[in-house]
C-alpha positions in Angstrom: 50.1 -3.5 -143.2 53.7 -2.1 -143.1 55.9 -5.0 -142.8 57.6 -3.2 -139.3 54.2 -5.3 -138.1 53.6 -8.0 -136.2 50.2 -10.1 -136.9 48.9 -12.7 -134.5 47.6 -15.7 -136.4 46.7 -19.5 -134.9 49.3 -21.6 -133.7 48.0 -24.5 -135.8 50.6 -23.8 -138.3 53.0 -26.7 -139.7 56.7 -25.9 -139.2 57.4 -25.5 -143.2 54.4 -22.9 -143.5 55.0 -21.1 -140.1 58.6 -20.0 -141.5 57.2 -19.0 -145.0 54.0 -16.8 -143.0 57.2 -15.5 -140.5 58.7 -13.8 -143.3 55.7 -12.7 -145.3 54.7 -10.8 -142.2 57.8 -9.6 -141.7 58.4 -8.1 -145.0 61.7 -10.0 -145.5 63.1 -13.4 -147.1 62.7 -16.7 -145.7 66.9 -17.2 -145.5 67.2 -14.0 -143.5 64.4 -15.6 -140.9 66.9 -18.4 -140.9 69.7 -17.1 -140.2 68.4 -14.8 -137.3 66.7 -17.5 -135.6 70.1 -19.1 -135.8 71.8 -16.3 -134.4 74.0 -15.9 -137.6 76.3 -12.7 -137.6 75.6 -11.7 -140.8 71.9 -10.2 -139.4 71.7 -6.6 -137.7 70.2 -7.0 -133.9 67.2 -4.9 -134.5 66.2 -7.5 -137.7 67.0 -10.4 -135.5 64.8 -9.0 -132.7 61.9 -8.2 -134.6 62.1 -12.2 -136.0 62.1 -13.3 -132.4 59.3 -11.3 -131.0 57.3 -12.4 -134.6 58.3 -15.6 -133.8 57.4 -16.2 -130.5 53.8 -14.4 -131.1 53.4 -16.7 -133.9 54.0 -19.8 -131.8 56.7 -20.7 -134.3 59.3 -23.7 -133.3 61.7 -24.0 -135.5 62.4 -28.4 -136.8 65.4 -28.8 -133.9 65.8 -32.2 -135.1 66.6 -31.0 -138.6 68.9 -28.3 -137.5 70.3 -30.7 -135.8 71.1 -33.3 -138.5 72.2 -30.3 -140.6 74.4 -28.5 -138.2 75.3 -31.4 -136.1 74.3 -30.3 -132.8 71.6 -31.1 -130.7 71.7 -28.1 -128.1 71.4 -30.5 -125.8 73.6 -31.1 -122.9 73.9 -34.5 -121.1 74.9 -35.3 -117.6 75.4 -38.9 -117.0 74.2 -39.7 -113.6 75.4 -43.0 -112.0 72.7 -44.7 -109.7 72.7 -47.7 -107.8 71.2 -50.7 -107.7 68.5 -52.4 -106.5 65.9 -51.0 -103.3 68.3 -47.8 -103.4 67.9 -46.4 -106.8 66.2 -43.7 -106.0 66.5 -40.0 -106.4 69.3 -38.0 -104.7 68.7 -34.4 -103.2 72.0 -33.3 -103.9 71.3 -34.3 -107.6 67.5 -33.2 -107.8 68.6 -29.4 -107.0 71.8 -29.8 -108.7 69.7 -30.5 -112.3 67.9 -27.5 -111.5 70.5 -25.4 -111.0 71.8 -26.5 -114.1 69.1 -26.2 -116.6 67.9 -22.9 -115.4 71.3 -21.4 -117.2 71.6 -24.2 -120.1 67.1 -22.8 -120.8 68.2 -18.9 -120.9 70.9 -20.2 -123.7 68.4 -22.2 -125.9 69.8 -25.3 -124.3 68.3 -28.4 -122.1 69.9 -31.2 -120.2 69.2 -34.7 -120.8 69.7 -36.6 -117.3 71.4 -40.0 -118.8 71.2 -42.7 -116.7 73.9 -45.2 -115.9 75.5 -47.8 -113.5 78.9 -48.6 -112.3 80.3 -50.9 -115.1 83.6 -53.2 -115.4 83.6 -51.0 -118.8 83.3 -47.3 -117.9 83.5 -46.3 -121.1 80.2 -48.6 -122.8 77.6 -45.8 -122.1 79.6 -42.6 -122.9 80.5 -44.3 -126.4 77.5 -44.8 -127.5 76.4 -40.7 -126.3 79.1 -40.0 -128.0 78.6 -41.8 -131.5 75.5 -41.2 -131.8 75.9 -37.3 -131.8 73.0 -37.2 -128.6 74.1 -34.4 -126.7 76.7 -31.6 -127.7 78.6 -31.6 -124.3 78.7 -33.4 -121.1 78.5 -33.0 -117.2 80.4 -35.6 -115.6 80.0 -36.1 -111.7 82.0 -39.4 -109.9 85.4 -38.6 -111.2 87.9 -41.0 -110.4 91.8 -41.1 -109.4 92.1 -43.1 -113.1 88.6 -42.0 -115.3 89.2 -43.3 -119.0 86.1 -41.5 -119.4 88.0 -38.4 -119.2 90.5 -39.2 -121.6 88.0 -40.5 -123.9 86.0 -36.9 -123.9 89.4 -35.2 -124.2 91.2 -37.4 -127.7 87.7 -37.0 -128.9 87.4 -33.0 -128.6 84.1 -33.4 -126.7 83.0 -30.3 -125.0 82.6 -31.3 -120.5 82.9 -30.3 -117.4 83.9 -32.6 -114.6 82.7 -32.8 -111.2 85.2 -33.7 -109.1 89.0 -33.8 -110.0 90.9 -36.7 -111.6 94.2 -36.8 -112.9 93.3 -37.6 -115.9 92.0 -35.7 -119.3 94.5 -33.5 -119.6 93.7 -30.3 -118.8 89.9 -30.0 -118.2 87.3 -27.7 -116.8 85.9 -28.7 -113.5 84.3 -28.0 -110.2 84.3 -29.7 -106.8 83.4 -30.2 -103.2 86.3 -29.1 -100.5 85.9 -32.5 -99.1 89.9 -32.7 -97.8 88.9 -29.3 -95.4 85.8 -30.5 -94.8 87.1 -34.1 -93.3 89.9 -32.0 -91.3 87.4 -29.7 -90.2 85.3 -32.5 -88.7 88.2 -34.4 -87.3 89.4 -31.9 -85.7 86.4 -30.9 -83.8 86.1 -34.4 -82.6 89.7 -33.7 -81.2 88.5 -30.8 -79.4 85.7 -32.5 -78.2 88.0 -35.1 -76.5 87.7 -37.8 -79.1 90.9 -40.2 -79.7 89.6 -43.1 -81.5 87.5 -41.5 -84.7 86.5 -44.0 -87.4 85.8 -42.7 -90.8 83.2 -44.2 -93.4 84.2 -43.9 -97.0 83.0 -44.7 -100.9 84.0 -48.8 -102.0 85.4 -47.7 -104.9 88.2 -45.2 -106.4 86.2 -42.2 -106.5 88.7 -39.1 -106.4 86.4 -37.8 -103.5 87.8 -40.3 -101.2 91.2 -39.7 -101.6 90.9 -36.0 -100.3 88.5 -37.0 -97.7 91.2 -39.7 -96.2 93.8 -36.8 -96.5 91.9 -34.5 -94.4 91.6 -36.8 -91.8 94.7 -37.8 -91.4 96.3 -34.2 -91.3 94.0 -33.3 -88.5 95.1 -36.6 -86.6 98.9 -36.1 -87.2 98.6 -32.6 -86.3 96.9 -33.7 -83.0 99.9 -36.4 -82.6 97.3 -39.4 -83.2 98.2 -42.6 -85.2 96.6 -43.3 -88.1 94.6 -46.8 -87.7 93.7 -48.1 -91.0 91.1 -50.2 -89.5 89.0 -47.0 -88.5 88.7 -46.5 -92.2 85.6 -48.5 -93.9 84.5 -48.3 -97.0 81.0 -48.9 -98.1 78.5 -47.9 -101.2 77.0 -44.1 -100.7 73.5 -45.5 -99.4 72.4 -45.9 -96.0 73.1 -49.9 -96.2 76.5 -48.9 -97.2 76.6 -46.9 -94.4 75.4 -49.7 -92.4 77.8 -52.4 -93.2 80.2 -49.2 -92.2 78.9 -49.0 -89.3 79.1 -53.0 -88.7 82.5 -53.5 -89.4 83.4 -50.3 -87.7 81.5 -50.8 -84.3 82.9 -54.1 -83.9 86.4 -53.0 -82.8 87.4 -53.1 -79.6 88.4 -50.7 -78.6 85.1 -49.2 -79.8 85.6 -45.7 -81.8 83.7 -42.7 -79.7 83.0 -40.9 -82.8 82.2 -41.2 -86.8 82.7 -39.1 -89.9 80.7 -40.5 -92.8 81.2 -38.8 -96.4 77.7 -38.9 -96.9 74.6 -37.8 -95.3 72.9 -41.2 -96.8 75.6 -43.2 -95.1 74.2 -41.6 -91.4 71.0 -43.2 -91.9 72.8 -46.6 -91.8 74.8 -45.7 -88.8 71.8 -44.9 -87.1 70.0 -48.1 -87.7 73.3 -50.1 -86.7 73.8 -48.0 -83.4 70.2 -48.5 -82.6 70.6 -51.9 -82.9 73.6 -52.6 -80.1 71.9 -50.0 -78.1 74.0 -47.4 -78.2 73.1 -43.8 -78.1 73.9 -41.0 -81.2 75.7 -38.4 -79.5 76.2 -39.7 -76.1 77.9 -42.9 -76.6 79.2 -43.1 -80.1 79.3 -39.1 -81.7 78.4 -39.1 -85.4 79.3 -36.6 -88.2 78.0 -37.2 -91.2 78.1 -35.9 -95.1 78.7 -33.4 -97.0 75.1 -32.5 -97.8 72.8 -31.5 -95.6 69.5 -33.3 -97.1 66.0 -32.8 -95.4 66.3 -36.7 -94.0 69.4 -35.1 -92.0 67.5 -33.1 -89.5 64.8 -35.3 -89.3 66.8 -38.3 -87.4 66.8 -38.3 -83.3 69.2 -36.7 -83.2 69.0 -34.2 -85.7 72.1 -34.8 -87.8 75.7 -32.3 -87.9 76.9 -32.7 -91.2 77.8 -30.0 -93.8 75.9 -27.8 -96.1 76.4 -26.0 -99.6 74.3 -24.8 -102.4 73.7 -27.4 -105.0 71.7 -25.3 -107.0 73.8 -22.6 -107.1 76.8 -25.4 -107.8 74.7 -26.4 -111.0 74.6 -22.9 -112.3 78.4 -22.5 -112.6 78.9 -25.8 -113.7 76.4 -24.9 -116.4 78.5 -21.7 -117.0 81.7 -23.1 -117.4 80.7 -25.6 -119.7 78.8 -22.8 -122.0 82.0 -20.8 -121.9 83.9 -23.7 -124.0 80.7 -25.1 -125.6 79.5 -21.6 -127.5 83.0 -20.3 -128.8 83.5 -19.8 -132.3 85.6 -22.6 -133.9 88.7 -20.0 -134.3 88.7 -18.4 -131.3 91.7 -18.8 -128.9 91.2 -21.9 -126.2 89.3 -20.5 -122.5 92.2 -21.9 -120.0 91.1 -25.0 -118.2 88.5 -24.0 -115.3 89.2 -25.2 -111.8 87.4 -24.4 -108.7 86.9 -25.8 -105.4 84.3 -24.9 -103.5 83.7 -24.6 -99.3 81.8 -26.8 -97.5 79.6 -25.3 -94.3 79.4 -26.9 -91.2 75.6 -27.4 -90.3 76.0 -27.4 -86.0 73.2 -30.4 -84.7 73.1 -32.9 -81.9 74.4 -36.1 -83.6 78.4 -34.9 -82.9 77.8 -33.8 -78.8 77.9 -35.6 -75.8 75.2 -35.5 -73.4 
């Protein structure tokens, strides 16, 4: 055997042996195996290929966890989802292909997420503190950016590598990604102009998520630009869940005079405007007009009537947000700073019945 070949042998190896057989077979030292599974400079490609393919015939794995505790990485990367409470913590479609998106890059880069799961604390800060002390992931994916996020600042004095998404104004200068939601909210209320509408109500997060903010902005260029008043009463705020949308929809229906038309932030809040406009009989469409979310789940054209709302790809979305955080995260520690990311991403209206008279 020349040791330019590769030798199948079982997969029942141990860890410590399978390195040792690795270079045997190979012809070369057991530190060289190392450092070109670690993707250490100091190995020529063509000897770092030839270690892979071994490798990966041999069914060798190298001990992560003691790489890990050695080097002080995990390649792991976290996103810390935020779910609610009680009947409606369930799994979100704009998530679910998100995740996918996102680990399909972080896999071709020897990296995995870790989906961490948290609520909506009086101390933002309890969960990520303990990621972050215990060394669990190497970088983090932050969604629900607010106005004010300690959590960003936090990240940012400690030198953790993220990417946020949504914009905030704080953590400095920061790589993120987010949703157009102030064109998509002017977009909306201004077909609801066109359309003839005059009183529009708009359904909104209960809390200071950044996404709100734009959202409110949107709507009310489109109504100054249509000379209408803004009535802070049209504005309701309720959790992103179709009972939030509900209670929406129950404080909103219940002025006089009654709004003609909706805009909910969430596709999930539509369900609940549904139920409540079922409820006084009034017709989707025909008597009150509804427009709702920016995500178009598969519950959206399911409803009677099939819901307008607006459209994007999430996976795709978790791809670059996967990107730009690998861009910071695998840098050597010398090399000059990547200026801060920041893009904003269209929204695509998805043309149902829900929004038309008639």
């Amino acid at each position: 055997m020349t040791k330019h070949e590769v030798v199948n042998v079982p997969l029942a190896a141990s860890p410590a042996q399978g390195i040792r057989d690795l270079a045997a077979r190979l012809g070369i030292s057991i530190g060289t195996v190392s450092r070109a599974l670690n993707g250490r400079p100091d190995v020529n490609a063509a000897t770092r290929q030839r270690v892979i393919d071994a490798a990966r015939d041999l069914g060798y794995v190298p001990q992560q966890s003691g790489r890990s505790l050695r080097k002080g990485n995990t390649r792991s990367v976290g996103l810390l989802w935020e779910i609610p409470g009680g009947r409606e913590a369930y799994g979100e479609p704009f998530f679910l292909a998100l995740f996918g998106g996102v680990q399909d890059v972080l896999a071709a880069h020897d990296y995995d997420l870790v989906i961490m799961l948290d609520r909506p604390k009086a101390d933002p800060l309890a969960r990520l503190r303990r990621i972050v002390q215990r060394r669990q992931v190497d970088a983090l994916i932050l969604p629900w950016t607010r106005a004010e996020d300690p959590r960003l600042d936090y990240l940012a004095e400690n030198g953790i590598p993220f990417v946020a998404l949504g914009r905030s104004l704080s953590g400095g200068a920061h790589p993120w990604i987010d949703l157009d939601f102030e064109a998509a909210s002017l977009f909306a209320t201004e077909r609801f102009v066109a359309g003839g509408h005059r009183r529009i109500a708009l359904g909104v997060p209960a809390d200071s998520l950044m996404q709100k903010r734009f959202f409110v902005a949107g709507y009310r260029r489109a109504l100054a630009a249509a000379g209408l008043p803004f009535d802070e009463a049209l504005v309701a705020e309720g959790a992103v869940t179709p009972s939030g949308g509900y209670e929406v929809a129950v404080s909103i229906l219940a002025l006089r005079p009654q709004p003609s038309a909706i805009i909910a932030i969430d596709s999930s809040m539509a369900v609940g405007i549904y139920r409540r406009l079922a409820e006084l009989g009034l017709r989707c469409g025909a008597d009150v007009a509804v427009l709702g979310g920016v995500h178009d789940t598969p519950i959206s054209e399911f409803l009677v009537p099939a819901l307008t709302c607006f459209s994007l790809d999430t996976a795709a979305l978790g791809r670059r947000l996967a990107e730009v955080l690998l861009t910071t995260l695998d840098r050597p520690p010398r090399a000059a700073p990547v200026p801060p990311a920041g893009e904003l991403w269209p929204l695509h209206l998805v043309d149902r019945q829900s929004d038309k008279r008639g």
